[in-house]
DSSP file (Angstrom, degrees, kcal/mol; ACC not computed):
  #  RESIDUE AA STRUCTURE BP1 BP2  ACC     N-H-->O    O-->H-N    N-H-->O    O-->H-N    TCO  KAPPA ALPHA  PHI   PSI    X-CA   Y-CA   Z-CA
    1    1 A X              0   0    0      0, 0.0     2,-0.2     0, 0.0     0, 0.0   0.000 360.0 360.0 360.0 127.8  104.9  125.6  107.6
    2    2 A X        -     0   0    0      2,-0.0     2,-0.4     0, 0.0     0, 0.0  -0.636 360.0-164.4 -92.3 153.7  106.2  122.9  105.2
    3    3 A X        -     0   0    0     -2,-0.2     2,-0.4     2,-0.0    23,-0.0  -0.970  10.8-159.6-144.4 164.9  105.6  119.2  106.0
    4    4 A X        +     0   0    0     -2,-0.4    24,-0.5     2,-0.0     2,-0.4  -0.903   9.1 177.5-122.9 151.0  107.1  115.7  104.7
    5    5 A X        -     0   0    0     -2,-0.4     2,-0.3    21,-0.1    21,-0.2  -0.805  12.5-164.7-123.8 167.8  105.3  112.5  105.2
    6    6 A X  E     -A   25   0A   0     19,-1.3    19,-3.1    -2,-0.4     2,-0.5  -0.956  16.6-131.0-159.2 143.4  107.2  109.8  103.6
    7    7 A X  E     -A   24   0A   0     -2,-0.3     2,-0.4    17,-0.2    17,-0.2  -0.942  18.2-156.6-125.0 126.2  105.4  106.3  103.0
    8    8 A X  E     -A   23   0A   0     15,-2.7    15,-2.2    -2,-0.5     2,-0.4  -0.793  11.3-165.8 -88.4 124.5  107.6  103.3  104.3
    9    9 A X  E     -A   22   0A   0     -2,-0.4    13,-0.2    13,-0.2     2,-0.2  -0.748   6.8-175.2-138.5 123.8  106.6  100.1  102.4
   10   10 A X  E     -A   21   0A   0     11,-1.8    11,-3.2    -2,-0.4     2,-0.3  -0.485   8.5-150.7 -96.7 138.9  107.8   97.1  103.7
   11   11 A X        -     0   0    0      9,-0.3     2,-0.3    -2,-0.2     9,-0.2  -0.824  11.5-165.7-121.7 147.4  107.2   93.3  101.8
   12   12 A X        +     0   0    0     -2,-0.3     7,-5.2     7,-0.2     2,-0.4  -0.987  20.1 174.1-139.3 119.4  106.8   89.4  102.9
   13   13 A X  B     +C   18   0B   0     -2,-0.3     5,-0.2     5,-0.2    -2,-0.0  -0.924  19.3 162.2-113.4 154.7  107.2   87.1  100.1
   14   14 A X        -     0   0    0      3,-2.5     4,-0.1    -2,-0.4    -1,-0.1  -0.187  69.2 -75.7-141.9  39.5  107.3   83.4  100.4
   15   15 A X  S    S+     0   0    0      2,-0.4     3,-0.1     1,-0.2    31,-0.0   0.497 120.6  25.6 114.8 -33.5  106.6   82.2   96.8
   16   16 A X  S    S+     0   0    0      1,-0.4    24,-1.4    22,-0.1     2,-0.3   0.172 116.8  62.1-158.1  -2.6  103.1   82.5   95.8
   17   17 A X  B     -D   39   0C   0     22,-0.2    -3,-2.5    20,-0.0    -2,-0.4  -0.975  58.0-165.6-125.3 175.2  102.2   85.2   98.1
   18   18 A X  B     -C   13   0B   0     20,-1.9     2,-1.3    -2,-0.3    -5,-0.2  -0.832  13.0-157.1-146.7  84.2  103.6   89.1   98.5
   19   19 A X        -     0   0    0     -7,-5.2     2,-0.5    -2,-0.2    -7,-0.2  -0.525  10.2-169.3 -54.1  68.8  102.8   90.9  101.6
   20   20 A X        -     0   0    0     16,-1.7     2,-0.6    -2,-1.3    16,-0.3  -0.440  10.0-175.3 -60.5 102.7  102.8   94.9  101.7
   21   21 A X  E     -A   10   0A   0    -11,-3.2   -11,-1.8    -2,-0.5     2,-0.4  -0.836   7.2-164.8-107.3 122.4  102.6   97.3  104.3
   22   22 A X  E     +AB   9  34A   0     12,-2.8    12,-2.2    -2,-0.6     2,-0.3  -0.743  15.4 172.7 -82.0 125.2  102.4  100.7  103.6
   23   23 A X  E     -AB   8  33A   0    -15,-2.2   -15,-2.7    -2,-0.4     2,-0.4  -0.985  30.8-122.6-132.0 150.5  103.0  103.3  106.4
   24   24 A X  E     -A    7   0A   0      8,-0.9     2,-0.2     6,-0.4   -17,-0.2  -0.677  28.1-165.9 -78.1 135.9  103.4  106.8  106.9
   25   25 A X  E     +A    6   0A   0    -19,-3.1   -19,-1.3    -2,-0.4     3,-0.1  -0.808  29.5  85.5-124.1 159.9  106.6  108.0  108.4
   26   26 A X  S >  S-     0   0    0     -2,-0.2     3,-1.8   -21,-0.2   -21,-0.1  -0.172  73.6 -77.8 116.6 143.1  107.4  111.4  109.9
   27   27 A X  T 3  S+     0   0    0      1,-0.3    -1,-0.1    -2,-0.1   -22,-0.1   0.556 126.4  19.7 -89.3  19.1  107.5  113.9  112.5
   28   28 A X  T 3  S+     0   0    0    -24,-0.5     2,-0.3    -3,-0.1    -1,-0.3  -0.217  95.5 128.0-136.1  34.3  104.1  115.0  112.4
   29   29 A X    <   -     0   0    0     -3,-1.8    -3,-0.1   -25,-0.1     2,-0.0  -0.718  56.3-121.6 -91.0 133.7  102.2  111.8  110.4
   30   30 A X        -     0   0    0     -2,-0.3     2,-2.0     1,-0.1    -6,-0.4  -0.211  33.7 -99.1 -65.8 162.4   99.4  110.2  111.7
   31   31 A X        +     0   0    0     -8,-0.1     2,-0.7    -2,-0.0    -1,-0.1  -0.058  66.3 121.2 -83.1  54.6   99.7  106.7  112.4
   32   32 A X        -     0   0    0     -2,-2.0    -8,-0.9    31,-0.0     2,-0.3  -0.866  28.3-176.7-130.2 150.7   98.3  104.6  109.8
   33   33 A X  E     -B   23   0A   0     -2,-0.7     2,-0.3   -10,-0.2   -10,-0.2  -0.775  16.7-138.7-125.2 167.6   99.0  102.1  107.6
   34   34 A X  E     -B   22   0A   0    -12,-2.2   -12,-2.8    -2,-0.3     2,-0.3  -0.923  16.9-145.3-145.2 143.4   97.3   99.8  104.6
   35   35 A X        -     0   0    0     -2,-0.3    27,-0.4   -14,-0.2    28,-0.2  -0.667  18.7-169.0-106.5 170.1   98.0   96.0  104.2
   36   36 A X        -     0   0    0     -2,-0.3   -16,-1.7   -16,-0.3    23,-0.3  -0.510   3.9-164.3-158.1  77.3   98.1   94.7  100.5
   37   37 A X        -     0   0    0    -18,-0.2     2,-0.3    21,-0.2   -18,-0.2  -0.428  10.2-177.2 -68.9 152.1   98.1   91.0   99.1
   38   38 A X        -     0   0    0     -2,-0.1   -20,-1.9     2,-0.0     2,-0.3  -0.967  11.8-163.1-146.4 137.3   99.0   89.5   95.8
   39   39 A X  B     -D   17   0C   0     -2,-0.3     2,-0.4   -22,-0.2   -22,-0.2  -0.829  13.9-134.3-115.1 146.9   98.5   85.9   95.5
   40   40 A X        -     0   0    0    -24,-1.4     2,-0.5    -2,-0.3     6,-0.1  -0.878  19.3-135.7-101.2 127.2  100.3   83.8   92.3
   41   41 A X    >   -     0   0    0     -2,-0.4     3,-5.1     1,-0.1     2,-2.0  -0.726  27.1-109.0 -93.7 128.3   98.0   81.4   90.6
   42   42 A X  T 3  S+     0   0    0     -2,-0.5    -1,-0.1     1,-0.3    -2,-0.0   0.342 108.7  53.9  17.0 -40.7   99.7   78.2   90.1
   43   43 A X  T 3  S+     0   0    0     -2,-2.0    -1,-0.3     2,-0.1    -2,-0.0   0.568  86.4  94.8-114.3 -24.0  100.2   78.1   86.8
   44   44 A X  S <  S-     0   0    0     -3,-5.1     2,-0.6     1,-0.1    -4,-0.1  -0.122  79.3-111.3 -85.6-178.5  102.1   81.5   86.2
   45   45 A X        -     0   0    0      2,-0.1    -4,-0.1     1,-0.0    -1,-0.1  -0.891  46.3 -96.0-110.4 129.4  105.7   81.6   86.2
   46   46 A X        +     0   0    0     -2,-0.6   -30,-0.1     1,-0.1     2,-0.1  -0.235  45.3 167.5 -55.3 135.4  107.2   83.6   89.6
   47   47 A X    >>  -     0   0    0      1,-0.1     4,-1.0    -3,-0.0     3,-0.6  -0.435  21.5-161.7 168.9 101.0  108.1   87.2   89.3
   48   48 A X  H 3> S+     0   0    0      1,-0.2     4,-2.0     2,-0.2     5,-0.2   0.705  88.0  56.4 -32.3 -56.9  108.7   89.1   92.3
   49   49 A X  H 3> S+     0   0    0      1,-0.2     4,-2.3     2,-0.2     5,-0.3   0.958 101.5  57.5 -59.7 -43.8  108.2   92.5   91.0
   50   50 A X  H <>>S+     0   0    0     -3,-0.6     4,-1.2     1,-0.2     5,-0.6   0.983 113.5  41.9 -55.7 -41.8  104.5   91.8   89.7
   51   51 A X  H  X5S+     0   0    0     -4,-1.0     4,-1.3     1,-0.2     3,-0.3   0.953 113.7  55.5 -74.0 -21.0  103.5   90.8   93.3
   52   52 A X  H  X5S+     0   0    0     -4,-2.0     4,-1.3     1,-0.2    -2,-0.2   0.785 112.4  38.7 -50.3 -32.7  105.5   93.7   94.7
   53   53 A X  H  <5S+     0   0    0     -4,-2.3     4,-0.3    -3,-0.3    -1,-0.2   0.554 119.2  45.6-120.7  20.8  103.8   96.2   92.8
   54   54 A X  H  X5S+     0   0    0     -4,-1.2     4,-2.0    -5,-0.3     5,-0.3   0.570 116.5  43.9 -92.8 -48.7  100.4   94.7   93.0
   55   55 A X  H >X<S+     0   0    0     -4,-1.3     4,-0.8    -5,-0.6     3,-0.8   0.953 116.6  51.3 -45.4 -53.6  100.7   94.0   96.9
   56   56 A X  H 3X S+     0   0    0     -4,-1.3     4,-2.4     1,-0.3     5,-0.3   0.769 112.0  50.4 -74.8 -46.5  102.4   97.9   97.1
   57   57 A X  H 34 S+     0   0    0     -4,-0.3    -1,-0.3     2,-0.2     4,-0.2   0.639 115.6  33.7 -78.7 -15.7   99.4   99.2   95.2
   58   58 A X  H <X S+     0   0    0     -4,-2.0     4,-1.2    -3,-0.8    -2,-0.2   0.560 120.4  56.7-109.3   2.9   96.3   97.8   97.1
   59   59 A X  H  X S+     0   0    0     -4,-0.8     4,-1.4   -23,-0.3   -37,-0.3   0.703 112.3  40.4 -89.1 -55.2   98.6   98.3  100.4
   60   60 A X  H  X S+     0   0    0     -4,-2.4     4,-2.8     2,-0.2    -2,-0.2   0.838 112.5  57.1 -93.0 -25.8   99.0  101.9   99.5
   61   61 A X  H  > S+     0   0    0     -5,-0.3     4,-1.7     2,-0.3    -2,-0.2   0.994 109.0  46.8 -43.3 -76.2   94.9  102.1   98.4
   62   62 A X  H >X S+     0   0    0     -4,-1.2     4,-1.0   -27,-0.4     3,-0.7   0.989 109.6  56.3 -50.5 -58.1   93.9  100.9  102.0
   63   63 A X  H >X S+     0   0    0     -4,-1.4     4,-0.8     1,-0.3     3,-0.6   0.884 102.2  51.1 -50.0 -42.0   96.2  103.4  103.2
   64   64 A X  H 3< S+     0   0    0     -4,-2.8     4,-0.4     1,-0.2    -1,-0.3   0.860 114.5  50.6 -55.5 -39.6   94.5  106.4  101.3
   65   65 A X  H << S+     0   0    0     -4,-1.7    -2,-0.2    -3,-0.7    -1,-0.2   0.280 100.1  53.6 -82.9  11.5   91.5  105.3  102.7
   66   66 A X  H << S+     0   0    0     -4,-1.0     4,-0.4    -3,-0.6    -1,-0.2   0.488 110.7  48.5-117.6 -14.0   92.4  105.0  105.9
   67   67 A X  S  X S+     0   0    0     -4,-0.8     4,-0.6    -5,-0.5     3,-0.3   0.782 107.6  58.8 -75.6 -26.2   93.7  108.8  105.7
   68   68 A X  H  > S+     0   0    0     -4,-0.4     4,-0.9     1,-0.2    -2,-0.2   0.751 112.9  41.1 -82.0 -32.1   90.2  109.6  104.0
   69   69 A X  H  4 S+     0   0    0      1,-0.2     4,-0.3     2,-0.2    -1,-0.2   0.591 113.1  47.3-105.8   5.1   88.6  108.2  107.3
   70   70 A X  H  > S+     0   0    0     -4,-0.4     4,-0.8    -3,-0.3    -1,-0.2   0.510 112.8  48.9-123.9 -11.2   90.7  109.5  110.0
   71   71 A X  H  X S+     0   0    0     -4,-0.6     4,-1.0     2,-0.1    -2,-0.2   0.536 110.8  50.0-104.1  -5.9   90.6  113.1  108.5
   72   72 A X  H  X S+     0   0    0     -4,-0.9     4,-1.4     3,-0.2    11,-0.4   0.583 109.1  60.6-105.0  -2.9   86.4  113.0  108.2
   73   73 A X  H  > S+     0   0    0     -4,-0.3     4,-1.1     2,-0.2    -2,-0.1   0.776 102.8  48.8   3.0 -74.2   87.1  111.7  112.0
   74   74 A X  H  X S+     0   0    0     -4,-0.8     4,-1.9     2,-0.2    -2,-0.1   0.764 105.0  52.4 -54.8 -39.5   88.5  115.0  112.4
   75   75 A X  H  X S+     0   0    0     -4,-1.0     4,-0.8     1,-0.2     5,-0.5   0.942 108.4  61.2 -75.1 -73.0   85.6  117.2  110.7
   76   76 A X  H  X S+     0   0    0     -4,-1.4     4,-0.8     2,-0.2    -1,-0.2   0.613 103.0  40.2 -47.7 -22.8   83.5  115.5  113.1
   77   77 A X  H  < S+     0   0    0     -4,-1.1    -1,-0.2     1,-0.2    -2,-0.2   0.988 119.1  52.0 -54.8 -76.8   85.0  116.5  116.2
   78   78 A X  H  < S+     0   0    0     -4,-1.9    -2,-0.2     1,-0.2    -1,-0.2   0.288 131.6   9.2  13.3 -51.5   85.3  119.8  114.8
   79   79 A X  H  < S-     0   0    0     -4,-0.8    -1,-0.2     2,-0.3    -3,-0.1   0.534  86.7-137.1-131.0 -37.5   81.9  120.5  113.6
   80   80 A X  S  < S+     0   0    0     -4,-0.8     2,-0.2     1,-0.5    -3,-0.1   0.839  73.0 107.7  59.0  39.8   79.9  117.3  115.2
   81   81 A X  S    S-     0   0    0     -5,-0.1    -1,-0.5    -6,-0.1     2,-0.5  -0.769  85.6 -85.4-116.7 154.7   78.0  116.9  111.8
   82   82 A X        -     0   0    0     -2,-0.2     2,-0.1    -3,-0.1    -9,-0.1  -0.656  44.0-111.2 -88.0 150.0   78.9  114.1  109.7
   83   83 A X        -     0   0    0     -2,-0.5     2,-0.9   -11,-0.4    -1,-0.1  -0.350  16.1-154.8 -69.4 126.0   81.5  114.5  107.6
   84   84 A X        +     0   0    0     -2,-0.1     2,-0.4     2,-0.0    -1,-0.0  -0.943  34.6 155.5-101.7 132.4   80.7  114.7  103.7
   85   85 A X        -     0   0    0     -2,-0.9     2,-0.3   -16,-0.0   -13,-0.1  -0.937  27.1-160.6-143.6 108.4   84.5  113.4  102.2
   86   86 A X              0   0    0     -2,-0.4    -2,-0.0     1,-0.1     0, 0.0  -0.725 360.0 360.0 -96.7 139.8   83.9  112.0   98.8
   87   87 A X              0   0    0     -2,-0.3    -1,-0.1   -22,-0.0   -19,-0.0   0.285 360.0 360.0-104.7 360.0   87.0  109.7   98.1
């Protein structure tokens, strides 16, 4: 059985900040998503793609970990030991 997961990530800018959310999409994906900020310090000169792909990268980060906790979730049901899952 193949599967595809596809990760939707959606952005809120307003100027000095860049909002990510990362989600998994698909017809057998769990439901989680990772948030991601990137803040612009004063001083620098705007550009949207550096908060885009810092927001997108700690957005998809939380989101790895939130797959890491929901599958050592799983071993615990499963086995009802705790789950050793090294990220």
């Amino acid at each position: 059985m193949t599967q595809h997961w596809n990760i939707d990530l959606s952005f809120d800018e307003d100027g000095t900040r860049t909002a990510c959310t990362a989600s998994l999409k698909g017809p057998n994906a769990p439901g989680v998503e990772g948030k991601g900020i990137a803040r612009r310090s004063p001083g620098d000169t705007p550009d949207a793609k550096i908060g885009e792909e810092l927001a997108a990268a700690r957005a998809c980060s939380k989101l790895a970990h939130e797959l890491v906790d929901r599958a050592a979730a799983d071993v615990e049901g499963h086995t009802h030991k705790p789950a050793d899952i090294a990220m």
